[in-house]
C-alpha positions as CSV (number, residue, x, y, z in Angstrom):
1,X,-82.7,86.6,55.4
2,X,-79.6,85.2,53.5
3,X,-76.4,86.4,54.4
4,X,-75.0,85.2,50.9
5,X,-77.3,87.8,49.0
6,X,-76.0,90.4,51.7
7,X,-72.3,89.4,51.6
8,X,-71.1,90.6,47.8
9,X,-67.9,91.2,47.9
10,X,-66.3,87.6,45.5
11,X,-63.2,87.3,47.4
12,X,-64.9,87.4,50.7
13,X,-68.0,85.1,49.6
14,X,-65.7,82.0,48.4
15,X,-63.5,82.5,51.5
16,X,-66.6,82.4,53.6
17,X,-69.2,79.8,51.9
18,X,-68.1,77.3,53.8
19,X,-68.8,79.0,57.2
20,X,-72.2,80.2,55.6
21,X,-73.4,77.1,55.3
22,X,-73.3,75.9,58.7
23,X,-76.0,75.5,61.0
24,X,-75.2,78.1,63.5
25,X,-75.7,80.8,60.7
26,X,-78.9,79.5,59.5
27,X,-79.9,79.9,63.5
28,X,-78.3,83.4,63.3
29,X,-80.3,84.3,60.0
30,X,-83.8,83.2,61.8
31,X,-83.3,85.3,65.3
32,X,-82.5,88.5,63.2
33,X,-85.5,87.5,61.0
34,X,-88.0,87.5,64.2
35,X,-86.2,90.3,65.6
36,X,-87.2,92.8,62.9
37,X,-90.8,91.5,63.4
38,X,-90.7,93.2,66.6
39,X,-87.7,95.6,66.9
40,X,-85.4,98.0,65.0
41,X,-82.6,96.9,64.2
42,X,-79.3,98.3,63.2
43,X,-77.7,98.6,60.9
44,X,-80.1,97.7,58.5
45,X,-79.5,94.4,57.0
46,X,-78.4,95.4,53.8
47,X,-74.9,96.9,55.5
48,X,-74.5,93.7,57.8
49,X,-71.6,92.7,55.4
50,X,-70.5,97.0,54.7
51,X,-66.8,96.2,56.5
52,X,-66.5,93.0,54.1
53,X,-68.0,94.5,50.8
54,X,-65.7,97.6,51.1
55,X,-62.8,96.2,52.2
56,X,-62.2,93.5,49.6
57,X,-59.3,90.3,51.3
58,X,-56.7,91.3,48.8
59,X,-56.5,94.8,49.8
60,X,-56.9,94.2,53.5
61,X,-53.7,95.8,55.3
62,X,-55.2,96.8,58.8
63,X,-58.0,95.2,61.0
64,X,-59.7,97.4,63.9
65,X,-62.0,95.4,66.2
66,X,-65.1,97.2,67.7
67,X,-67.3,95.7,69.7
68,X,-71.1,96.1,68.6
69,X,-72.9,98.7,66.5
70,X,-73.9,102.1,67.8
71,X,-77.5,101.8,68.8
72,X,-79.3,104.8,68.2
73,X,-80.5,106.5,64.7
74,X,-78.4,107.4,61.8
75,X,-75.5,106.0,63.4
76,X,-74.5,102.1,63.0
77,X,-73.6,101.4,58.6
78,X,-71.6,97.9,59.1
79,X,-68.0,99.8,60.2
80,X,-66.6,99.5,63.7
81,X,-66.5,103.0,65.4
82,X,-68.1,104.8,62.1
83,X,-71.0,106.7,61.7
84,X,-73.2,108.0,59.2
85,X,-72.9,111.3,57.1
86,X,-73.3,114.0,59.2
87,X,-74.0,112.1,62.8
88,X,-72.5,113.6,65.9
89,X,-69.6,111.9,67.3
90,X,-70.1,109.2,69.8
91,X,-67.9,109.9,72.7
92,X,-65.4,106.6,71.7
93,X,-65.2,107.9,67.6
94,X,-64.3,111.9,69.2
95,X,-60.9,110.0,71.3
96,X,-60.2,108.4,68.0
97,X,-60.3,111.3,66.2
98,X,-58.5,113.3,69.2
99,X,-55.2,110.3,68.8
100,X,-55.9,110.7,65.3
101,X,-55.3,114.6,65.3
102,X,-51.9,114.2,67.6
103,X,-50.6,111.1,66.7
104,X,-50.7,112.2,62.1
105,X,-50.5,116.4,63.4
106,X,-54.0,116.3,61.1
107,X,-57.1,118.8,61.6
108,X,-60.3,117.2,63.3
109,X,-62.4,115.6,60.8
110,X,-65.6,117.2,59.6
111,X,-67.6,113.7,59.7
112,X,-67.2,110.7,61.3
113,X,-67.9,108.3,58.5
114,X,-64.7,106.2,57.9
115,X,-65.5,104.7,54.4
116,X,-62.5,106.2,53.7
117,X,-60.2,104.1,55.7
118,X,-62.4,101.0,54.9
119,X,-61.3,101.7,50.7
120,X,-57.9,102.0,51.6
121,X,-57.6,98.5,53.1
122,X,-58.7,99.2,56.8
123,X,-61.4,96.2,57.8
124,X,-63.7,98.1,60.3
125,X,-65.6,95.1,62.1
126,X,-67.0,94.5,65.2
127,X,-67.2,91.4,67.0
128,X,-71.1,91.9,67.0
129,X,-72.6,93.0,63.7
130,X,-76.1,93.5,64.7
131,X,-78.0,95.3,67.6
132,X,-81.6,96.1,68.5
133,X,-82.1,99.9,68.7
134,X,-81.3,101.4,72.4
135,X,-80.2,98.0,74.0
136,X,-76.5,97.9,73.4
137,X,-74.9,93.9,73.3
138,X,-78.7,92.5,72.7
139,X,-77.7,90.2,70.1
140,X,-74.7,88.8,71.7
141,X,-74.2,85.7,72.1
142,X,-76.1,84.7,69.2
143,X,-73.4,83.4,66.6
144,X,-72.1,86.4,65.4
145,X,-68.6,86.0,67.9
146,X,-68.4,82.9,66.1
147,X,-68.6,83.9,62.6
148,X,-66.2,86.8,63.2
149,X,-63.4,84.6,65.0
150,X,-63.6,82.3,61.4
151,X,-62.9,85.6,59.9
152,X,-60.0,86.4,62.1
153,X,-58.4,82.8,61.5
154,X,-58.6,83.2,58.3
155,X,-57.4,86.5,57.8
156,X,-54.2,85.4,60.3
157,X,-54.0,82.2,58.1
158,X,-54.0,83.4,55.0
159,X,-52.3,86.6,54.9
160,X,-49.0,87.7,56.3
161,X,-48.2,90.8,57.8
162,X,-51.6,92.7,58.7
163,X,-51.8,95.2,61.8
164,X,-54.5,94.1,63.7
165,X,-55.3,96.9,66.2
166,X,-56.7,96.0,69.4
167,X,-58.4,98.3,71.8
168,X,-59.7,97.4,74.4
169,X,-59.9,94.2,76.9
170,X,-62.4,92.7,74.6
171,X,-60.6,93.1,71.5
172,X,-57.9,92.1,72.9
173,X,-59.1,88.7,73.7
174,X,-58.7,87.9,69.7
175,X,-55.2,88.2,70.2
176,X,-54.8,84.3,70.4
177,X,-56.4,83.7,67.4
178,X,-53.4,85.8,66.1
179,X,-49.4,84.9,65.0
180,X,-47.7,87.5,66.0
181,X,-44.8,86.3,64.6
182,X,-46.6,86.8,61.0
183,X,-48.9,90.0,61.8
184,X,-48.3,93.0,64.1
185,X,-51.2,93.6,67.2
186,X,-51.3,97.0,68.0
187,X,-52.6,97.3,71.9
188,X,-54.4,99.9,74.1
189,X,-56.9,100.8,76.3
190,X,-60.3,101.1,74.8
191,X,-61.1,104.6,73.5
192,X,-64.5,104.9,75.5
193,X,-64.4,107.7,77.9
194,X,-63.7,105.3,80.4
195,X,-60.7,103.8,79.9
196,X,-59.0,106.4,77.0
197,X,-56.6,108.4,79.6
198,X,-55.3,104.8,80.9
199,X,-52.8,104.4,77.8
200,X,-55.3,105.2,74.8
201,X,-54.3,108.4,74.1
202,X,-50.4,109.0,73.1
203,X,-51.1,105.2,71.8
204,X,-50.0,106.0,67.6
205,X,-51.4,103.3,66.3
206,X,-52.2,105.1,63.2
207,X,-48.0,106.5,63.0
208,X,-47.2,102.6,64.2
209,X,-49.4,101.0,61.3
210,X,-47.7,102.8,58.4
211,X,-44.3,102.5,60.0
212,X,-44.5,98.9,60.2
213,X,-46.7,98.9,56.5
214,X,-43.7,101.1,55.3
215,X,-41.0,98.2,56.6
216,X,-42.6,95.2,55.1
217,X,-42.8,97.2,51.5
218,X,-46.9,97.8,51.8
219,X,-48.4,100.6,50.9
220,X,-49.2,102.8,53.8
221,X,-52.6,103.7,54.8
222,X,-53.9,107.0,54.0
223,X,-55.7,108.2,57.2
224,X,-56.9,111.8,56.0
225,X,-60.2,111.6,55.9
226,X,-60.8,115.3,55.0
227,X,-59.2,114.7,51.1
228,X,-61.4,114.6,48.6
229,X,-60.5,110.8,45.9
């Protein structure tokens, strides 16, 4: 496995070639390499890199940080919280789309893939990209937190105002890698059934993203995800 051949996107691959090349990657590549010897894994390989390949740097406005990808069939395609063509909603996607529907005063969506949001400058990325199929967090610790923190740095470093929305107490943990002085961080409980009545829902953060896009003279995001482009 190479994760240059998998990571097209040209603005993304020169900003990361650097990082590609060190050893901790290399170790990364060769666990997910025996892994699918011996396991499913999702997503498959060729949408490790989906979040970074849609949403090219220059037209990043918005970052939402997931955690790792949905585990079972047909769900996980290399976008935090999305899900694949006509997939049920996990539980923590349906409170999204709950905000989503009082926060914009928009219908439910139809389908829960957000491909959409990722073409009109929203990077979708967990902290995890990869995980073995029913065993949720089973390829943590293995480099990926790593590669994503570069990410974040240099998003923060080389951009100026991007919402980054955090939900979540481990999402939330990126917030020092973040100058909030340059960027707005957008906080609230995770949407998880869990914790989503503890401050998730009456959150905004879609309202708060184009408010604060609209002040700094970016183009707001476009969050309907039932228009046809």
């Amino acid at each position: 496995m190479n994760f240059k051949e998998l990571l097209i996107e040209p603005s993304w691959k020169a900003l990361l070639a650097e990082e590609l090349d060190k050893p901790y990657i290399k170790e990364l590549e060769d666990f997910l390499e025996e892994e699918k010897k011996h396991y499913t894994v999702y997503p498959d390989e060729k949408n490790f890199f989906n979040a970074f390949n849609l949403t090219s740097f220059e037209k990043l406005k918005v970052v939402i940080i997931g955690q790792d990808p949905y585990h079972g069939a047909s769900q996980a395609h290399g976008l935090a919280f999305s899900v694949l063509g006509n997939t049920p909603f996990p539980p923590s996607l349906r409170n999204i789309f709950t905000e989503y529907t009082t926060d914009l005063h928009l219908p439910m969506p139809k389908q829960g893939d957000l491909t959409q949001w990722a073409k009109e400058g929203v990077f979708l990325i967990n902290a995890v990209l990869s995980v073995r199929k029913g065993q949720p967090a089973s390829h943590k610790n293995r480099g990926w937190e790593r590669f994503v923190k570069r990410v974040i740095e240099i998003i923060n470093e080389k951009k100026e105002n991007v919402v980054f929305v955090l939900w979540g107490a481990d999402a939330q943990k990126k917030e020092s890698f973040i100058n909030v002085s340059r960027h707005l961080v957008l906080k609230a409980p995770h949407p998880s059934p869990l914790s989503s009545y503890r401050g998730f829902f009456g959150s905004k953060p879609f309202s708060k993203t184009n408010e604060y896009l609209m002040n700094n003279k970016i183009v707001v995001i476009d969050w309907n995800l039932d228009i046809i482009r």
